[in-house]
VOGU-3710 file (C-alpha; in Angstrom, 3 decimals, decimal comma):
1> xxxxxxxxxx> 135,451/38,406/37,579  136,239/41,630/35,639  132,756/43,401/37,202  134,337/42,660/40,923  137,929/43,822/40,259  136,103/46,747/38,176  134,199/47,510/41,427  136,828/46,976/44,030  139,020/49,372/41,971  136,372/52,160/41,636
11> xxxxxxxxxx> 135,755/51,708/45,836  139,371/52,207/45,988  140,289/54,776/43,945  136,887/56,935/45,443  137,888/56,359/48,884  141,659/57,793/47,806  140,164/60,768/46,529  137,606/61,377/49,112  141,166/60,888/51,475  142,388/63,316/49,321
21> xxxxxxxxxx> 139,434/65,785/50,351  139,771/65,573/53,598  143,433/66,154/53,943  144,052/68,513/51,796  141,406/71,131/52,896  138,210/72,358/51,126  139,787/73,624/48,058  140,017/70,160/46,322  136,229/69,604/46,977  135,348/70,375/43,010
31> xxxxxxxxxx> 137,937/68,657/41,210  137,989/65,855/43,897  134,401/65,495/43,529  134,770/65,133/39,225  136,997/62,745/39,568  135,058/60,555/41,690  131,859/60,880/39,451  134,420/59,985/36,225  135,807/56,907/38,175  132,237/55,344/38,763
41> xxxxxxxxxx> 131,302/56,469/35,186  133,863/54,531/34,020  132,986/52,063/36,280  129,379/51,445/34,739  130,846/51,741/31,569  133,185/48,518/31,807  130,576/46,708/33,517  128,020/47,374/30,796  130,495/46,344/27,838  131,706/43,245/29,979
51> xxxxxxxxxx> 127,956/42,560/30,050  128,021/43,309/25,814  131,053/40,947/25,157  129,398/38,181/27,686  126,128/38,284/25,574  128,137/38,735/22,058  129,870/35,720/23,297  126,629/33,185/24,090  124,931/34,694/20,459  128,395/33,187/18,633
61> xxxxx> 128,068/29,894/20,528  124,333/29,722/19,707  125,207/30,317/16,156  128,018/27,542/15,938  125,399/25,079/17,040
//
């Protein structure tokens, strides 16, 4: 569930900023553009440690047993 909100929210906030780009004129194009990389950067990083705790999780249950 967390990888599908995580998405959604990047597709969100990207389309914002690429709103953002196109309203406000050419000048924004460079910072607008950063920010948009950082977002899906982030992005892949929550999805990769969601995928860490998931696995983290199954070891400790494997472990119990």
């Amino acid at each position: 569930m967390a990888n599908t909100i995580t998405f959604i929210g990047c597709g969100i906030v990207s389309l914002l900023l690429l709103m953002s780009i196109l309203l406000a004129g050419p000048h924004l194009l460079l910072p607008a553009t950063f920010m948009i990389v950082t977002v899906l950067v982030g992005g892949l990083c929550v999805y990769i440690a969601n995928g860490m705790i998931k696995r983290r999780t199954e070891i400790m249950k494997e472990w119990e047993d």
